[in-house]
C-alpha positions in Angstrom: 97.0 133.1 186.8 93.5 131.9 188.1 90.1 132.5 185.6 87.6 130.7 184.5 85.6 130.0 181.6 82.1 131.0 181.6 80.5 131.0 178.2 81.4 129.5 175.1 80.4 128.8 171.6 81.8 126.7 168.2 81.0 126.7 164.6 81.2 123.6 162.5 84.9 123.3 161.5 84.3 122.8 157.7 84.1 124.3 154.9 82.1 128.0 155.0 81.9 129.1 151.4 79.1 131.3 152.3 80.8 133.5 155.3 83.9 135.3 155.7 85.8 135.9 158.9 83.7 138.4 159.9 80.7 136.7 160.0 82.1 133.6 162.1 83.8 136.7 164.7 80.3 138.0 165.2 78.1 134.4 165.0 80.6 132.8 168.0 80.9 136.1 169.7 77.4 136.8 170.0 76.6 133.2 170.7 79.4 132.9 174.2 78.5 136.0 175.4 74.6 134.7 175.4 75.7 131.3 176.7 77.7 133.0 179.9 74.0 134.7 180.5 75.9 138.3 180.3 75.1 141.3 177.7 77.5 142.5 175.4 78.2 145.5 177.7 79.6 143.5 180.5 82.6 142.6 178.4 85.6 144.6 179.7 88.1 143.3 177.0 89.0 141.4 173.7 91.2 139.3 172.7 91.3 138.0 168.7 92.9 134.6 167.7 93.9 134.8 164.2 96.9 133.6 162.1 96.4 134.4 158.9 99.4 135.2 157.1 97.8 135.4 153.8 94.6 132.7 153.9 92.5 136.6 153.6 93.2 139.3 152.7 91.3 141.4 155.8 94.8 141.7 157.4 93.9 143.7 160.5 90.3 141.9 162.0 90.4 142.8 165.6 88.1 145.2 165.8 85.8 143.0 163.7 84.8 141.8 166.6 82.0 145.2 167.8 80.2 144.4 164.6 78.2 142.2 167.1 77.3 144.8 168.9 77.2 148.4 169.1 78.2 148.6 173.2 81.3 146.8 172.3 82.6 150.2 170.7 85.5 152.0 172.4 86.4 147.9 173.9 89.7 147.9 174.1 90.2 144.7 171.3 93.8 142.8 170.3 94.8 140.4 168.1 97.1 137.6 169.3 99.3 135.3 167.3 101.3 132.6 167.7 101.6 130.3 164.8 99.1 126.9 165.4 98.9 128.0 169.5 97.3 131.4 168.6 94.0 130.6 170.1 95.7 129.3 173.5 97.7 132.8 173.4 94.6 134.8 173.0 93.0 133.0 176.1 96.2 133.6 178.2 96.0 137.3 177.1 93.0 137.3 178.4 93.5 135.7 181.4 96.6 137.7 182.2 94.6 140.8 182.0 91.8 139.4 185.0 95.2 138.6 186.8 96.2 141.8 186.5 92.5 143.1 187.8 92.3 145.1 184.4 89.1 143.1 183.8 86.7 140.8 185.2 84.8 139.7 181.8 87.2 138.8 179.1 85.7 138.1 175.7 88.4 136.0 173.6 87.6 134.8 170.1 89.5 132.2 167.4 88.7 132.4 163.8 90.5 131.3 160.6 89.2 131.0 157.1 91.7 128.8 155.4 89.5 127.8 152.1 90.5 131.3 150.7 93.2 130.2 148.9 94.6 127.2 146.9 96.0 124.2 148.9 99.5 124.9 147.4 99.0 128.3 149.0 97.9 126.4 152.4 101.6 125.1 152.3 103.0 128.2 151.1 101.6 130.2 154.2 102.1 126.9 157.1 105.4 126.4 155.9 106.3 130.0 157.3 105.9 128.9 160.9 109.0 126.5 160.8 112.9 128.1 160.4 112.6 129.3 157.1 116.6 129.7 156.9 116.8 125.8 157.2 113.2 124.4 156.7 111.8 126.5 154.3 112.6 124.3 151.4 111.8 120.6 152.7 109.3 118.8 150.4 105.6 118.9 151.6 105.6 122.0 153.5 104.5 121.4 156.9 103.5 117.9 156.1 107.6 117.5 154.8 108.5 118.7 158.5 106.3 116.8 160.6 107.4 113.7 157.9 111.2 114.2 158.5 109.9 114.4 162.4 108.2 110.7 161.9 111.0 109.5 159.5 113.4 110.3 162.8 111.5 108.9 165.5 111.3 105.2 163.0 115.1 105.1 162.6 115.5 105.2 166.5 112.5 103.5 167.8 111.8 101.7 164.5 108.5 101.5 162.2 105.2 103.1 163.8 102.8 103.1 160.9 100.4 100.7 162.7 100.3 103.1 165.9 99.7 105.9 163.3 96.8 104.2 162.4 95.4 103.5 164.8 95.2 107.2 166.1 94.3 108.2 163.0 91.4 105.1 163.1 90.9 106.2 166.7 90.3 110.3 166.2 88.2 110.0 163.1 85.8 106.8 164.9 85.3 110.0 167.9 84.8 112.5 165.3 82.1 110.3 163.3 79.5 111.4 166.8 81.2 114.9 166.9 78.3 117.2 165.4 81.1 120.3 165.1 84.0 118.3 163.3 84.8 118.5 159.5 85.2 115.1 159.0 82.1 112.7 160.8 83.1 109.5 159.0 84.8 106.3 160.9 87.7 105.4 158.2 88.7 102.2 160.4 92.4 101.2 160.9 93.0 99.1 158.0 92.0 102.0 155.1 94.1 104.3 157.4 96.8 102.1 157.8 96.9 100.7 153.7 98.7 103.2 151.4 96.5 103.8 148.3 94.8 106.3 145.9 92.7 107.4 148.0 94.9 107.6 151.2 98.5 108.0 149.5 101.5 109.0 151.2 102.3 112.5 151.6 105.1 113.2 153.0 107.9 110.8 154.5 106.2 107.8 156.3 103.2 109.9 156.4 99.6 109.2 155.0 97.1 111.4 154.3 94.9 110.0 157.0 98.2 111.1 159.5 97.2 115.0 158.8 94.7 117.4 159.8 92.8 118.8 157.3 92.2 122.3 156.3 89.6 123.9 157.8 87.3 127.4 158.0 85.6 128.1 161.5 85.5 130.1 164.9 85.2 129.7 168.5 84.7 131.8 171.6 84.7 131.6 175.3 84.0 134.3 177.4 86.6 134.2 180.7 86.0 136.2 184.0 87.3 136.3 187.3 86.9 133.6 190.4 84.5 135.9 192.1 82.5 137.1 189.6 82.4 133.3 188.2 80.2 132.6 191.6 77.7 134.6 190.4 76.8 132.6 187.0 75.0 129.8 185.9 78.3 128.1 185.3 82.1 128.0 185.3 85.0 126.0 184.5 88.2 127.0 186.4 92.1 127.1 185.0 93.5 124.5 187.5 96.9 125.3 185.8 97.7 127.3 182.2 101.6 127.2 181.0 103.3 128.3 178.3 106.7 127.0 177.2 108.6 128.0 173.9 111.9 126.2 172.6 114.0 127.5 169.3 112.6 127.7 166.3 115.1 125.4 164.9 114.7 121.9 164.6 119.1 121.5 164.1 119.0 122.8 167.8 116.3 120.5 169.2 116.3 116.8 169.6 113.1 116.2 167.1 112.0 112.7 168.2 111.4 114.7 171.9 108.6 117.0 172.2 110.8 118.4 174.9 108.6 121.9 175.2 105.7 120.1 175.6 106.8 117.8 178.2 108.3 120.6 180.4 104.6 122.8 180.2 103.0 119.5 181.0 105.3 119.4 183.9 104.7 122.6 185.3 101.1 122.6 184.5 100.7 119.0 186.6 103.0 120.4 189.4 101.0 123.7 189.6 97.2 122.0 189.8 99.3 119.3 192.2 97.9 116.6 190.2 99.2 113.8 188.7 98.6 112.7 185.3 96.2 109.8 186.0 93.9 112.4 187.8 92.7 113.9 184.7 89.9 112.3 183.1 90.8 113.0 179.1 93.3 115.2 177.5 92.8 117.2 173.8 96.3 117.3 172.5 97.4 118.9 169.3 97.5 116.1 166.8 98.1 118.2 163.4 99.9 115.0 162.2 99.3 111.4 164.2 103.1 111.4 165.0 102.6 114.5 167.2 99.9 112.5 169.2 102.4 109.7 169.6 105.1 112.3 170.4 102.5 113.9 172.9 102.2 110.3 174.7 105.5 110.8 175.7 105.9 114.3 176.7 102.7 114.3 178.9 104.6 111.3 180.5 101.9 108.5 179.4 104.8 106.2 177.8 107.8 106.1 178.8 110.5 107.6 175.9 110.4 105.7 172.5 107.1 103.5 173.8 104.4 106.0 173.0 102.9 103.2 170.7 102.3 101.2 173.8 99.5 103.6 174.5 97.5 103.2 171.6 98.0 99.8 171.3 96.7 98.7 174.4 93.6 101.4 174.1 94.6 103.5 177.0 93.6 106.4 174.8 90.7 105.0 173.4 87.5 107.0 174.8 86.8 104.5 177.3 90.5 104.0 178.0 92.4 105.0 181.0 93.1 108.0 179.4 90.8 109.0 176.5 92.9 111.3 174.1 90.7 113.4 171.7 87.6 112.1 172.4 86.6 115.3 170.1 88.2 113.4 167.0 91.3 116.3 167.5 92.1 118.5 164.6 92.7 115.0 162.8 88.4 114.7 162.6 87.5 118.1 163.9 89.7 120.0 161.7 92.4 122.8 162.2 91.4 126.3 161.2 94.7 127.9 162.7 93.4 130.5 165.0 90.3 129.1 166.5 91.9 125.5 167.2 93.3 126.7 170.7 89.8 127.9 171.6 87.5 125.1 170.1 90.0 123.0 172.0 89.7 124.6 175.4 85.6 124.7 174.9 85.6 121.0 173.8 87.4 120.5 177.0 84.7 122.9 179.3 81.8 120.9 177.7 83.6 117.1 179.2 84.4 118.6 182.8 80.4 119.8 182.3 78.7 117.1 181.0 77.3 119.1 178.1 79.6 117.2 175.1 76.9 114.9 173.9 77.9 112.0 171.9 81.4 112.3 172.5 80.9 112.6 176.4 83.9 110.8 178.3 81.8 109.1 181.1 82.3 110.9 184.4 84.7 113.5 183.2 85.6 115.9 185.6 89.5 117.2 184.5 90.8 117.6 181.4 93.9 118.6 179.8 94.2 120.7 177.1 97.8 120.9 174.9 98.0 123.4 172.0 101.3 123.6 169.9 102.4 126.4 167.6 104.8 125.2 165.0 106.7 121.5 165.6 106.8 121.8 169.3 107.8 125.9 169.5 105.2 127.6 171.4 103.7 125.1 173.7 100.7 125.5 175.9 98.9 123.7 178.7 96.0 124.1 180.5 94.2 121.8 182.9 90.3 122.7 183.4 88.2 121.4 186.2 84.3 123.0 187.0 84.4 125.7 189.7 81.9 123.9 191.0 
């Protein structure tokens, strides 16, 4: 599987009382396909990122999409979904279809417009992506999960609510220069780390500065073939793009591993034959701060039980070894479901091309990209690198 991005584009990850997901389809799609230096015609195929289950009512939005244009009709257009990973499926979709030389331009879109509905809804609909028969009823929704995952991982390594802090103190000081993420304010570690009315605990050991927010807003990136890549003003190539899924339930999965994860970033390394101290940053899927600290481990940063180590000695800080979520993650950013796997891979294309402004890791020529839909379940990796 060998494509590359060529064109991409990104909303503010916010709150869009004033647009709907159609409008955010048609802004980011018309704004990658101008950025890849292409016309709307050149676009062989769609693909639509978009979880929903409930945050609108517009059920069936794929074909949203040739509102921007009418030379998009008769496209063929899909929607992909796959929990909190739906905008990584869209773009392997899309890059499965230039493998299978059914296209050379491939447009693929994320959107999700969360706001719709209350926040106990927002739980209501999340929770749904865990084993309902087992998980469906645990306190705090996805929050409760992700809490019984932290509460886990204390009892066997013992109490991580400073290195929680500290990522959360970490992502929200990169998101404060991010222009596209929801939340541009540095916190510091010591209100992220002090339980209190304005940062209470949520759900097991869990503040509210250890979860991603809920979020409105869309991303795109157009993806073509190698050859035709050549002939545009730029590219960023797929060094490597895995997919690994374990069961759905936790009972059958030892939680305090992100054992998916760490097999995709396996395969992905072995694939691009790199090692991990090649890459020059890495976006990870930090929904809660625990999953950063589990994702430490898996990408084999820290060794088992010591992904603390990491954060407390600044190797992920954004002039550390290896700067994690220089982009503020969905912690800052935000996490509108579908487009996260996008505006992750197109926060990654802007580092390997210099273009990511204030939050510009010095020198950055690969980055890794990990994308997670539900706790650990459908687990993607991609490492990016500029064609040339």
């Amino acid at each position: 599987m060998t494509g590359c991005i060529v064109g991409w584009a990104h909303t503010r990850f916010g709150r869009h009382d004033n647009e709907d997901i159609e409008s955010l389809i048609v802004k980011v799609a018309t704004d990658a396909i101008h950025d890849a230096g292409l016309a709307p015609a050149d676009v062989d195929a769609i693909y639509v990122g978009h979880m929903n289950a409930g945050f609108v009512r517009q059920e069936f939005p794929s074909s949203l999409v040739l509102q921007t244009d009418p030379s998009l009709r008769f496209k063929p257009v899909t929607r992909v979904e796959n929990a909190c990973a739906t905008g990584s499926a869209a773009i392997h979709q899309g890059l499965n279809m230039i493998s299978a030389r059914k296209a050379r331009i491939v447009l693929v879109v994320g959107v999700e417009k969360m706001s719709e509905v209350s926040g106990a809804a927002v739980g209501d609909i999340l929770i749904r992506a865990s084993y309902l028969k087992e998980e469906g009823d645990i306190e705090g929704g996805f929050a409760g999960v992700f809490g019984q995952i932290a509460q886990a991982y204390f009892q066997r390594y013992g109490d991580q609510s400073d290195a929680l802090a500290r990522i959360a103190a970490k992502n929200h000081k990169n998101g404060a220069v991010n222009p596209l993420a929801q939340m541009q304010k540095d916190l510091g570690y010591d209100f992220c780390r002090t339980v209190s009315e304005k940062n209470p605990l949520v759900a097991g050991p869990l503040r509210r500065t250890d979860c991603s927010l809920v979020s409105d807003g869309a991303a795109a990136v157009v993806l073509s073939d190698v050859a035709t890549a050549f002939t545009l003003g730029k590219a960023v190539v797929f060094r490597a793009a895995e997919q690994v899924n374990d069961f759905l339930p936790m009972s059958r999965r030892d939680v305090t591993q992100f054992e998916g994860p760490a097999l995709a970033w396996k395969r992905a390394l072995a694939g691009a034959r790199l090692d991990l101290s090649d890459l020059s940053l890495v976006e990870v899927h930090d929904c809660f701060t625990i999953a950063e600290l589990l994702s430490y481990e898996a990408m084999g940063l820290t060794e088992i039980g010591e992904g603390a180590k990491a954060i407390e000695e600044g190797w992920t800080e954004k002039d550390g070894k290896l700067p994690v979520n220089p982009s503020g993650g969905l912690k800052s950013k935000g996490h509108p479901i579908g487009a996260t796997g996008v505006s992750m891979h197109v926060l990654a294309a802007m580092q390997v091309t210099g273009t990511a402004g204030g939050i510009q890791v010095k020198d950055a020529k690969l980055a890794g990209v990990f994308n997670m839909g539900g706790a650990a379940v459908a687990n993607y990796v991609s490492i990016l690198e500029p064609l040339r």
